[in-house]
Phi, psi and omega in degrees: 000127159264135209276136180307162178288338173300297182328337197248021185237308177289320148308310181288306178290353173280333180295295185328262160000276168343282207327306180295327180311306186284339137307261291248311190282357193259320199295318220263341179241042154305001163296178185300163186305301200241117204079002169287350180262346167281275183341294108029312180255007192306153159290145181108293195331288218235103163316156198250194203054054165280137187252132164292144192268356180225359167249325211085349171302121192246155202240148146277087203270160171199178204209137167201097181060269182216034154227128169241168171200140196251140164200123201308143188232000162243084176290140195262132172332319197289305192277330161314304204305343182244006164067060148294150173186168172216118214221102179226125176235139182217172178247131190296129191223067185085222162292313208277166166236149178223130171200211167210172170241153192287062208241123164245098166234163173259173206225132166244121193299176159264165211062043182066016213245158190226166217184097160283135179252131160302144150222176169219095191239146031097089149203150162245164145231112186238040153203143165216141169213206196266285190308339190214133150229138174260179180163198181216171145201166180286143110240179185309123170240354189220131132198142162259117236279317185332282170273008183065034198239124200260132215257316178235140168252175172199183171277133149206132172338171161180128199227120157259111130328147197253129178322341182269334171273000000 
């Protein structure tokens, strides 16, 4: 079964979306190796609140040594309700942070019927400062709803904002 063009629009921006999470943690610790990630993590230093600039998707960030994690936190009432989530964790790699995200979104078949699919994508991040964090992920470029089965990936940017902005 293949997935509708709403459906694969919706994937893709949900990948993107991963994607940026796990940039935004590679940016913040992009300090120097040793004490750059207690710097980084200062209170203030870093917002806990990010807006994706091309989904609209907003992240809970957090920095703890050489692990971040991101998780989407406005989440639309209907797909909380069915335990969506975008959960992205990474590791300090050099400057970059490197992982992947965690994803349960739903997907809709036909005759109106919905189907949550697991996923597992692919995001770095390599710039974070207090005003901006970029990166990449994998997104969806294939997937079938049918089986949750993900067929084709590609690359895509992401620039986060501090939610206030």
């Amino acid at each position: 079964m293949r997935v509708k063009p709403f459906c694969w629009v919706f994937f893709l921006v949900c990948g993107l979306i991963a994607a940026s999470s796990v940039q935004l943690s590679s940016q913040t610790q992009s300090a120097p190796k040793s004490g750059g990630a207690k710097s980084a993590t200062k209170a203030g230093a870093i917002p806990k609140i990010w807006k994706s600039t091309t989904t609209g998707k907003e992240y809970r960030v957090q920095i703890d040594g050489d692990r971040f994690t991101a998780e989407w936190s406005n989440i639309p009432p209907e797909a909380a309700k069915q335990g969506a989530y975008i959960r992205s964790e990474c590791r300090r790699s050099g400057s970059r942070w490197v992982g992947t995200s965690r994803i349960l979104l739903p997907c809709s078949l036909s005759g109106g019927k919905t189907k949550m699919c697991p996923m597992l994508l692919r995001f770095e991040v390599d710039f974070i400062s207090s005003d901006r964090i970029t990166g990449g992920g994998e997104i969806l470029r294939e997937f079938d709803c049918g089986s949750c089965e993900v067929q084709k990936t590609g690359w895509g940017p992401f620039s986060w904002v501090p939610k206030n902005q």
